[in-house]
N, C-alpha and C positions, 0 to 999 in steps of 0.2 A: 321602635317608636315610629308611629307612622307620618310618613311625611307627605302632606295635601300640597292640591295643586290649587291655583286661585285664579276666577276668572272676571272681568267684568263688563255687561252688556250694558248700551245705552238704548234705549228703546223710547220711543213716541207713541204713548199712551194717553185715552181717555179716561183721566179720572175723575167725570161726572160729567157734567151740561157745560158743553163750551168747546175749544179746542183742542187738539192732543197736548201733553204737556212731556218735556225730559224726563226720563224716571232711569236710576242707575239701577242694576241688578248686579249685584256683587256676589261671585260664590264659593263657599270652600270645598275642592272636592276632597274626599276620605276613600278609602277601596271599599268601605263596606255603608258610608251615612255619608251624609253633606248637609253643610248650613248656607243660609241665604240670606242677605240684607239687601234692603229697599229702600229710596231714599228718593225723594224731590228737592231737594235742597232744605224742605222746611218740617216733615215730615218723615219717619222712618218704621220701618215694619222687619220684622226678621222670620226666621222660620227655620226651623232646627227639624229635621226628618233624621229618626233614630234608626237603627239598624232591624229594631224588630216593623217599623213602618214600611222601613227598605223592602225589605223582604216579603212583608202582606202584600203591599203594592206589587212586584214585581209578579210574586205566586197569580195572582189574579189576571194579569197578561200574558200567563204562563213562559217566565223570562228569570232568569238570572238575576241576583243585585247587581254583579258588577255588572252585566248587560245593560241593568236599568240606568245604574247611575253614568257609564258610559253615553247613553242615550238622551240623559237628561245636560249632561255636560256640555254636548252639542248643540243643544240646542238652547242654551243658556249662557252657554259662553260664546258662540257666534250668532248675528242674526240669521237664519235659515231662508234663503226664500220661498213662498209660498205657504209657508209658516203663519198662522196668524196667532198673535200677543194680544192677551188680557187681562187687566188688575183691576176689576170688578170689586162692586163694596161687598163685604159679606157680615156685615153688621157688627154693632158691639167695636165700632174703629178698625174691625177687620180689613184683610184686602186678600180675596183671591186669584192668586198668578196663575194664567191658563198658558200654554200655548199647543198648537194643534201640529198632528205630525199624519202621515200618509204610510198604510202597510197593509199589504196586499190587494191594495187597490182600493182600502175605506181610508177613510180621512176618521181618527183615531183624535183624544183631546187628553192632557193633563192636568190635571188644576191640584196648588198644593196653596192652604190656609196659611197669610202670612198675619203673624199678629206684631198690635204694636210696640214699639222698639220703648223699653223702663227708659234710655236714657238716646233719647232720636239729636243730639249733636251728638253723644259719642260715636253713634253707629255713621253718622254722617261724615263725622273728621276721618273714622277707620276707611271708610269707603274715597274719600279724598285723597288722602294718605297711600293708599294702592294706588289711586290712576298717578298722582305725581310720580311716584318712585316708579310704575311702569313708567311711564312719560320720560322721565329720567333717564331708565336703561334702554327705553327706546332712540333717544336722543342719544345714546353714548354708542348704539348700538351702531345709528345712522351717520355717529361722523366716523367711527372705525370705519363702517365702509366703505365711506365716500373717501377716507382716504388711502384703502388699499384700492381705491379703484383709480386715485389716482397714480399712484405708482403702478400699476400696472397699465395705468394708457400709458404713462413712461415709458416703460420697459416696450409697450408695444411700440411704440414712435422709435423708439432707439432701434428695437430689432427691425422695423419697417426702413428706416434709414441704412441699417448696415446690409440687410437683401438687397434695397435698389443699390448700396454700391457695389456689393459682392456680380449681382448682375452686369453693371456696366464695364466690373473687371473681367467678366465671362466674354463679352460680348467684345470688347477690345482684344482679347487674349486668341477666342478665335477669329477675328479677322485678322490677324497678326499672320495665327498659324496655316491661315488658308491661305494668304497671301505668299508666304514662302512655298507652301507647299503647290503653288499654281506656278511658281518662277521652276522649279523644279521639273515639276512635269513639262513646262511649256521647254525646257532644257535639253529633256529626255528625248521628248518629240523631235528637234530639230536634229540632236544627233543621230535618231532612226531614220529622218528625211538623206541623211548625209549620207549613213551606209548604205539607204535605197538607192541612191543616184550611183553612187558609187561602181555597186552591184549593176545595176543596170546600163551604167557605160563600159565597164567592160569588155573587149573585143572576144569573138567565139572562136578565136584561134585557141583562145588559151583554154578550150576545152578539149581541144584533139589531143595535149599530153593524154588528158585523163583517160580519153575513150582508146587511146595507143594502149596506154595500161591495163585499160578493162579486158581489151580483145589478147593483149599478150597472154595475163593472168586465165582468161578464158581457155586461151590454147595450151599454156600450160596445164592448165587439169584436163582436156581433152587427152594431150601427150602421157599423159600421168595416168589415165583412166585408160590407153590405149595397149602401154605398156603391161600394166597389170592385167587387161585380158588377154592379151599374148600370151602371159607368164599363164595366166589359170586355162588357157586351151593348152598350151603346149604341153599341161602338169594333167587334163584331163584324156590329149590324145596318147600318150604316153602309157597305158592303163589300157588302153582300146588295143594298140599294135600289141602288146603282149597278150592281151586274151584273144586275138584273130590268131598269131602264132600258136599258143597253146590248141587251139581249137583246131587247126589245122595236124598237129604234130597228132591229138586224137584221131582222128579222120584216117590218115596214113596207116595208124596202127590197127585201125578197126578193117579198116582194108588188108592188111598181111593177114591175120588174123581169121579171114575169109578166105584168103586165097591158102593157107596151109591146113584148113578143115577141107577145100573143096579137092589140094593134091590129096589128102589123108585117103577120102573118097574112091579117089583114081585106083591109090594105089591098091587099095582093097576090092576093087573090081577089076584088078587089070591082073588079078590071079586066074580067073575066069576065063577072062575073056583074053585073045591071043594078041602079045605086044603091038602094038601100033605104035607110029610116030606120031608123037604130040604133035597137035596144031595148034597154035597159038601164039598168042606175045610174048617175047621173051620181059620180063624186068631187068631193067638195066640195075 
């Protein structure tokens, strides 16, 4: 089943010689038709647009029905500015509803034939009857909100109250904690002054233990480092005298070893030649 929506305009129209007069425009919309009533308080006009109209009309503006009747909704159910409204006579008690819309840069017009209402108080009480019952849920709508907006400026004032106390518990809590924490340090400090002084009256005797200990410990590793290269020459000449010995004990032998090739010599020439007395050194 379809379910329409319902609008209603009030509009300041010329209807004839004189000046504007109230006229309601009341409307049903459908997805695919909508109806229209028109009413001055004394007078009433309706206008029923079918689905096959729907749709000639729209083909012609090369548009969608729901586009059209979208487009007609708005501007029938709100007043549009720069819109201009007309309910023009179109004879025979007729009344034609213009109103003019802007696309693509041309100013564009609608006009739909409303004719007269068989029974103009019932269309008039129906049209009544809507703005009340809007009127009604607008007023219902208006004190709902006026009174969630009162609980909520409550709720604000209450949360606004319990920050500024939560604050002023902030703001006591750290001067509290700064305060102690400044006795502490100013504490700290005076006991650094104390060992400064301290340190600094001290007499410089009391440092010749230390420097006695530095110089002992110093000549200690001196003695310690003197010993040990004693110990590593004595362990290096040790190695030297017996290779000078051995080198010598060669030398010796390489020397006999010369002298019984040069008697060999002798004696094998001294077949030859007539004995002589050797002359020479004897080896001891």
């Amino acid at each position: 089943m379809e379910t329409p929506k319902h609008t209603c305009l009030k509009l300041q129209l010329t209807m004839g010689v004189g000046e504007p007069e109230a006229v309601f425009v009341k409307g049903t919309w459908y997805p695919t038709r909508f109806d229209i009533s028109i009413t001055d308080g004394l007078q009433a006009w309706t206008c029923h647009a079918t689905e096959e109209e729907v749709k000639e009309r729209a083909s012609c503006w090369d548009q969608t029905a729901s586009y059209y009747i979208d487009l007609a909704e708005r501007y029938l159910g709100f007043q549009q500015p720069g819109s201009v409204y007309g309910f023009s006579d179109a004879g025979g008690g007729c009344r034609r509803l213009s109103w003019t819309f802007e696309k693509e840069g041309m100013k564009l017009e609608w006009r739909w034939k409303c004719h007269p209402s068989p029974d103009s108080k019932q269309t008039t009480v129906d049209v009544l009857d809507f703005l009340m019952d809007a009127n009604i849920k607008l007023s219902e709508e208006v004190v709902w909100k006026s009174q969630s907006f009162d609980k909520l400026k409550q709720e604000a004032e209450k949360c606004l109250a319990q920050s500024e106390k939560l604050s002023s518990e902030k703001s006591e809590f750290e001067s509290e904690i700064y305060g102690k924490f400044v006795q502490v340090l100013n504490s700290k400090k005076a006991k650094l002054r104390t060992l400064r002084n301290r340190l600094s009256k001290q007499p410089s005797a009391e440092n010749s233990p230390q420097e006695e200990v530095s110089s002992d410990s110093r000549t200690e590793s001196l003695d310690e480092g003197s010993d040990e290269e004693r110990d590593g020459l004595r362990a290096v000449e040790k190695p030297e005298k017996e290779q000078v010995s051995s080198d010598r004990t060669e030398s010796f032998d390489e020397e006999d070893e010369e002298v019984t090739v040069k008697n060999l010599g002798a004696s094998s020439s001294s077949k030859n030649v007539p004995t002589t007395k050797p002359r020479g050194r004897k080896r001891k």
